[in-house]
C-alpha positions in Angstrom: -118.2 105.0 -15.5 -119.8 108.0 -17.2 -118.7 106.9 -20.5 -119.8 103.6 -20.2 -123.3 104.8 -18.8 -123.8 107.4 -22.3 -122.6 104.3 -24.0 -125.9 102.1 -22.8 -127.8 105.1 -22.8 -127.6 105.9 -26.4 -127.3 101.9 -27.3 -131.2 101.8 -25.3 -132.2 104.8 -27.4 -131.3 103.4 -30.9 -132.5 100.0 -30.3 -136.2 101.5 -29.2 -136.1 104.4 -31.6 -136.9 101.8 -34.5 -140.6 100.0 -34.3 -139.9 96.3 -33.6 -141.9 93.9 -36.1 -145.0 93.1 -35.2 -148.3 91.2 -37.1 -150.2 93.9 -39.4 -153.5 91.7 -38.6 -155.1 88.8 -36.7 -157.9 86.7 -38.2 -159.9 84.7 -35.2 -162.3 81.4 -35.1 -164.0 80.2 -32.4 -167.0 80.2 -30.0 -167.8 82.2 -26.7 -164.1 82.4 -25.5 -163.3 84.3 -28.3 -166.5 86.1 -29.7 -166.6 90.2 -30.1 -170.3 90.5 -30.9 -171.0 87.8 -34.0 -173.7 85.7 -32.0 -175.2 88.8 -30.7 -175.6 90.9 -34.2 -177.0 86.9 -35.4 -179.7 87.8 -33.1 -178.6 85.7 -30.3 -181.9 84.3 -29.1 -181.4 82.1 -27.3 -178.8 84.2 -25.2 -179.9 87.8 -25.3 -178.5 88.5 -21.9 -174.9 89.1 -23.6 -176.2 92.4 -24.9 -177.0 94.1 -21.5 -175.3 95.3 -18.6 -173.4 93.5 -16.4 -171.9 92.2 -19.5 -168.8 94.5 -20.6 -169.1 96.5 -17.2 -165.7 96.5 -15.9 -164.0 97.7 -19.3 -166.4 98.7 -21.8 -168.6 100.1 -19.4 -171.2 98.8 -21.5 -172.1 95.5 -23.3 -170.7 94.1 -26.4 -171.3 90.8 -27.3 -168.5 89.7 -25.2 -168.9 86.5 -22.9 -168.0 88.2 -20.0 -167.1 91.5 -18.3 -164.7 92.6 -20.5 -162.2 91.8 -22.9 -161.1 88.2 -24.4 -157.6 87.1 -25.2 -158.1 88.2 -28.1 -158.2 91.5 -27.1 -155.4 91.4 -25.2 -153.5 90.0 -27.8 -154.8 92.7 -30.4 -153.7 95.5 -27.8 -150.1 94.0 -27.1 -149.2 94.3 -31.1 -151.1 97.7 -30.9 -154.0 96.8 -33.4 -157.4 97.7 -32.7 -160.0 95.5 -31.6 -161.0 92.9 -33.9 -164.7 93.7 -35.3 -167.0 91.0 -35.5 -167.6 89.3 -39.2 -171.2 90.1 -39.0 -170.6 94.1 -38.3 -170.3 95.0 -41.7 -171.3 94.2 -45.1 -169.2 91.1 -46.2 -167.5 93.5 -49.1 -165.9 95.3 -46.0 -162.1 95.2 -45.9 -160.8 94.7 -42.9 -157.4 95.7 -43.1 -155.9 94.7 -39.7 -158.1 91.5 -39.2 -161.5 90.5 -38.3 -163.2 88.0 -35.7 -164.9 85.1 -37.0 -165.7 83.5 -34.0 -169.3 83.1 -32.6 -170.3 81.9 -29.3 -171.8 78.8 -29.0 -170.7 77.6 -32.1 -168.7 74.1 -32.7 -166.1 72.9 -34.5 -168.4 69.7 -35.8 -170.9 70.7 -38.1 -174.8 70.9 -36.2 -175.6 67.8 -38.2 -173.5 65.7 -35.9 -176.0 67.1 -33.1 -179.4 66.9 -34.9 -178.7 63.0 -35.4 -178.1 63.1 -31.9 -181.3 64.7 -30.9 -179.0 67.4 -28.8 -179.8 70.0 -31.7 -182.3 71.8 -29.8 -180.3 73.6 -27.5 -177.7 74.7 -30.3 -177.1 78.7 -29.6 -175.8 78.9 -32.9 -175.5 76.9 -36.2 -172.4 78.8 -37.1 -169.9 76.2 -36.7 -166.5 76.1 -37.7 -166.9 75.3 -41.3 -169.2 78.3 -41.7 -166.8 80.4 -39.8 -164.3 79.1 -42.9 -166.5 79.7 -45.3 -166.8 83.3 -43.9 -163.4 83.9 -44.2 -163.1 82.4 -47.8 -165.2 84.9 -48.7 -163.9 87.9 -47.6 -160.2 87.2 -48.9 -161.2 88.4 -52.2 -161.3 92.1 -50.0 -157.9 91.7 -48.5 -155.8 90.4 -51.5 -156.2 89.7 -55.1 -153.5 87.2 -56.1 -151.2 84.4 -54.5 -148.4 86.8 -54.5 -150.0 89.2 -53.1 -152.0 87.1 -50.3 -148.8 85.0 -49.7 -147.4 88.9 -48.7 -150.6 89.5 -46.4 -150.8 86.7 -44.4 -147.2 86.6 -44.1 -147.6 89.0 -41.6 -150.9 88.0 -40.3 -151.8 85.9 -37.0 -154.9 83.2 -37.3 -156.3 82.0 -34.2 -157.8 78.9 -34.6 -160.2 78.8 -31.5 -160.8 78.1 -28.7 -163.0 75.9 -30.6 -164.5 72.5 -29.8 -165.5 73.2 -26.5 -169.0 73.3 -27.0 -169.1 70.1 -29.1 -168.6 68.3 -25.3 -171.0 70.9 -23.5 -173.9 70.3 -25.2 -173.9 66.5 -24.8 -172.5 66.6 -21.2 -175.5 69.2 -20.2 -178.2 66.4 -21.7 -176.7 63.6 -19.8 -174.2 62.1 -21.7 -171.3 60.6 -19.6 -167.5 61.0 -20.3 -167.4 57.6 -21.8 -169.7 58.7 -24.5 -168.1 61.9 -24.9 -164.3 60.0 -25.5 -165.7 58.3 -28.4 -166.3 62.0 -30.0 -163.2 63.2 -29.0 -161.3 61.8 -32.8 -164.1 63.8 -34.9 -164.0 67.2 -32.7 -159.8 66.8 -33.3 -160.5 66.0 -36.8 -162.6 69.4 -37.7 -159.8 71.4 -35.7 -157.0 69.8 -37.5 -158.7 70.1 -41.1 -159.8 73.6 -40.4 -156.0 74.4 -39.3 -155.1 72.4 -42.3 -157.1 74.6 -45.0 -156.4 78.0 -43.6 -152.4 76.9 -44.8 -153.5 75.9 -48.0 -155.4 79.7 -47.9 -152.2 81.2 -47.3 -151.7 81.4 -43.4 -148.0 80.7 -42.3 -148.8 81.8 -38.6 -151.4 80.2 -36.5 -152.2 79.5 -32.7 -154.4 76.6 -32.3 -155.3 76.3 -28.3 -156.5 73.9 -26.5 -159.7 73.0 -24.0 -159.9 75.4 -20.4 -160.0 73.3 -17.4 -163.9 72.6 -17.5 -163.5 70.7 -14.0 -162.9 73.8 -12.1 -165.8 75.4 -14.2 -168.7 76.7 -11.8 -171.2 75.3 -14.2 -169.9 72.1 -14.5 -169.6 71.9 -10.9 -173.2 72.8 -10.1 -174.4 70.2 -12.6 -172.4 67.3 -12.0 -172.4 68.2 -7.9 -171.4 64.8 -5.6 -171.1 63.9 -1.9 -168.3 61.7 -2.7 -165.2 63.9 -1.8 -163.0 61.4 -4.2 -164.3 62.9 -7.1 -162.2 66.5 -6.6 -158.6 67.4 -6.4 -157.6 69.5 -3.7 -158.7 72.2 -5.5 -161.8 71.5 -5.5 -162.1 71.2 -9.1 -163.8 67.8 -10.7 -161.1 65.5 -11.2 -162.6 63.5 -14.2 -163.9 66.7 -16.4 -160.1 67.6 -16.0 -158.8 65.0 -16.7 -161.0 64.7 -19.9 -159.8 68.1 -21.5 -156.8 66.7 -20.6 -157.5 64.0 -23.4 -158.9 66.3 -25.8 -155.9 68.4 -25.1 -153.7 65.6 -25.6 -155.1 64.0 -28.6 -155.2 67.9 -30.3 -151.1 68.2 -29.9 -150.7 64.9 -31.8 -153.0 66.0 -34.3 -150.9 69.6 -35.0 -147.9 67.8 -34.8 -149.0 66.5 -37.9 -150.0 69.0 -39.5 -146.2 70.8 -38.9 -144.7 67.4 -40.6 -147.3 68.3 -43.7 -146.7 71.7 -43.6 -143.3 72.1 -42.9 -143.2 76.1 -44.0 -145.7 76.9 -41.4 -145.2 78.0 -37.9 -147.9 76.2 -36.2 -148.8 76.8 -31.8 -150.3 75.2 -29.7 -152.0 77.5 -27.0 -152.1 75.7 -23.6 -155.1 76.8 -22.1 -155.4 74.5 -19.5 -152.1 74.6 -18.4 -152.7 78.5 -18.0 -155.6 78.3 -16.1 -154.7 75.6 -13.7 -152.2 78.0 -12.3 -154.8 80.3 -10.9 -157.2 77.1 -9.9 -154.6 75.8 -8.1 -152.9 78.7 -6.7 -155.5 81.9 -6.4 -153.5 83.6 -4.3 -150.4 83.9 -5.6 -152.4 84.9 -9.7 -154.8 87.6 -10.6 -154.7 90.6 -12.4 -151.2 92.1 -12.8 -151.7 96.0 -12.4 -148.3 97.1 -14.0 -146.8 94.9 -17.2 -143.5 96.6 -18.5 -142.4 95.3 -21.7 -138.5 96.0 -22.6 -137.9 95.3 -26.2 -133.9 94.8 -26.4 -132.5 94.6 -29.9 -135.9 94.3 -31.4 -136.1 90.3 -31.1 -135.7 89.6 -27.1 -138.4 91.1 -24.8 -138.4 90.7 -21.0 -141.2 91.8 -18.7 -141.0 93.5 -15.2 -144.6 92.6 -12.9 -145.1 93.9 -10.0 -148.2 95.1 -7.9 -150.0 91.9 -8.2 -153.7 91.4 -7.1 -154.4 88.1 -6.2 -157.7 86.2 -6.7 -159.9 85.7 -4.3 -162.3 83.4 -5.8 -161.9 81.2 -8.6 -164.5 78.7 -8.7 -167.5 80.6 -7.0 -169.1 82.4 -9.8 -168.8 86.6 -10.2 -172.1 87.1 -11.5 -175.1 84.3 -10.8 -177.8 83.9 -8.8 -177.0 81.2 -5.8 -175.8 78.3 -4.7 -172.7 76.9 -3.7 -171.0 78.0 -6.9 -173.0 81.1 -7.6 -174.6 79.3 -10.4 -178.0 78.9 -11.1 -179.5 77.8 -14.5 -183.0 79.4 -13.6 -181.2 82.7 -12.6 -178.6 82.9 -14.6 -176.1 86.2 -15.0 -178.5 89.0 -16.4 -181.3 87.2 -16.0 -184.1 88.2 -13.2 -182.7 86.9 -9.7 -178.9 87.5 -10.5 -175.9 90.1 -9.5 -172.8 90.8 -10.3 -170.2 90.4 -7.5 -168.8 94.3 -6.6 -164.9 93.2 -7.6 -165.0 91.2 -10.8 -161.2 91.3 -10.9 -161.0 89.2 -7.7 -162.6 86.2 -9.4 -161.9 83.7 -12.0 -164.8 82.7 -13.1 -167.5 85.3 -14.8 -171.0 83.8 -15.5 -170.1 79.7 -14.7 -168.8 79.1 -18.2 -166.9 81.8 -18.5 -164.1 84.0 -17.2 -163.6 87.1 -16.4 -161.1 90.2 -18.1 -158.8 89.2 -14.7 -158.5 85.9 -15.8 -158.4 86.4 -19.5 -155.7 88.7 -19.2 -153.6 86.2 -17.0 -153.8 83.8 -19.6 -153.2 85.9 -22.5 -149.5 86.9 -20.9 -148.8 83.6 -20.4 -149.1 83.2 -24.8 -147.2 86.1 -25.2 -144.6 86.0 -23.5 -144.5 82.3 -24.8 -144.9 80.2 -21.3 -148.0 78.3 -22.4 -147.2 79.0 -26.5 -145.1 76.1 -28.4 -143.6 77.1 -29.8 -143.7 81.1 -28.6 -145.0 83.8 -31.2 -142.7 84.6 -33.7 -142.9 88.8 -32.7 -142.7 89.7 -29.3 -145.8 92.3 -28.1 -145.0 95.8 -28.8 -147.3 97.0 -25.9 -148.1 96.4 -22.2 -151.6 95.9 -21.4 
């Protein structure tokens, strides 16, 4: 028994003594979900609150930029292959290298061009005109910086993870917050696809090989959406209490959004292309808050450098998921006139407790809950191709 104990022993310590691969750099498009501080160094007028305090309090300890009161998936995702957190585009000069990756994404922004919404009159309440294809154009620019040849990029990006979004989120916000109805909003639904697809489509042609494309949050269970489109008719919610019919339209979106990728893997048959289930990650926590929330300890074992398994324990569950952390009234916690950071709003004391941050977006608890569930490839298909080097 002794011998066969040294034996796993010094089997464990070989295996871990060796660094298990991992991606050298992570490139990241999107709007608020996914934003470290572009909209905010843009000026962010329309939505200076993000720079203050309660914004970033429960990590940062200060604000940030971030859409809530701490870090994104993306950070979370950064920390588990141990590279730092991704700097916004518009933190340095655009001759900058950045060698282990950079944030493009901007909140606010969609993935249709704001042409699409100045036809349609709903231009004026545009946070930001930095849409997808600018976000693109962004990083078109900056490649020059991180390679100088095909050879040479094709050995980059090789080892490099895009995240394409959370994107296209806002494209259905904007119209839905000015009246439009989910009919209307349907008929949009090919075009939104479209600029997600093509955008997916030319960062392979850039070079990218690795890319997670995820899909629409639950906006149902959203406390925004359910202050807005409040009804006495008790059909209209699951037994959740989330709005059945916003659901069931990022459902759509969601739906439509796998056909489109699985086209794009038939065109591109050398790329590893992932879709990020978002919704499906988040429903677990709408539907369940007490048995989700913010794991305290997450152990990762990395057994012969390709398998990992994770131990959780010590859970914390939820205790609210669709009232609002930081508001200023109502039944959801949510009110336009009083919004988080503006005059007439708190913070609730325990952010980790809740889901929801500000009424459109989550908090670190719940950020962090969906970003295991990528990683250790539950809502990923398919999973990333490295397992996370670190627990978070």
């Amino acid at each position: 028994m002794k011998i066969i104990f040294f034996f796993v022993l010094t089997f464990s310590i070989t295996v871990l003594s060796s660094p298990p691969p991992k991606y050298d750099s992570i490139f990241s498009f999107g709007d608020s979900l996914a934003d470290t501080g572009n909209l905010l160094l843009s000026g962010a007028i329309k939505f200076p609150v993000i720079g203050e305090l309660p914004y970033g309090q429960t990590f940062f300890r200060h604000a940030t930029g971030r859409c809530s009161d701490g870090r994104l998936i993306v950070d979370f995702i950064a920390e588990a292959y141990g590279l730092p957190y991704l700097p916004p585009y518009l933190s340095h000069g655009k001759d900058e290298k950045f060698e282990h990756g950079v944030n493009f994404a901007v909140a606010g922004a969609t993935a249709l061009d704001p042409k699409f919404f100045y036809d349609r009159k709903i231009g004026q309440i545009l946070w930001t005109n930095d849409s997808l294809s600018v976000q693109l154009g962004w990083f078109s620019n900056l490649k020059s910086t991180l390679c100088s040849h095909k050879q040479d990029c094709a050995k980059y990006f090789k080892r490099s993870l895009f995240l394409v979004g959370e994107i296209g989120g806002n494209d259905y916000n904007y119209p839905f917050f000015v009246g439009g109805t989910i009919t209307q909003l349907k008929a949009t639904v090919p075009a939104v696809v479209g600029a997600i697809s093509a955008a997916t489509a030319m960062l392979i042609e850039e070079g990218a090989v690795e890319l997670i494309v995820p899909g629409n949050l639950p906006i149902g269970c959203n406390s925004v959406y359910l202050t807005l489109f409040r009804t006495s008719d008790a059909t209209a919610y699951d037994k959740n209490g989330c709005l059945k019919a916003y659901n069931a339209f990022s459902k759509y979106h969601n739906s439509q959004l796998k056909i489109a990728l699985d086209k794009l893997r038939h065109k591109y048959p050398h790329a590893k292309i992932s879709y990020a289930d978002y919704y499906g990650a988040a429903k677990r926590f709408f539907h369940a808050p007490k048995h989700y929330g913010e794991w305290n300890i997450y152990i990762f074992f990395i057994i012969n450098l390709t398998v990992s398994a994770n131990l959780m324990v010590g859970t914390a569950a939820f205790t609210e998921t669709l009232v609002t952390c930081c508001g200023g009234g109502g039944p959801y916690n949510f009110n336009n006139s009083a919004r988080c950071g503006h005059v007439g709003s708190k913070a609730c004391s325990d952010p980790k407790g809740y889901a929801n941050w500000d009424g459109a977006h989550l908090t670190e608890a719940a950020y962090r809950y969906i970003a295991l569930g990528l990683l250790n490839g539950s809502f990923t298909t398919p999973p990333p191709t490295f397992s996370p080097i670190h627990a978070f």
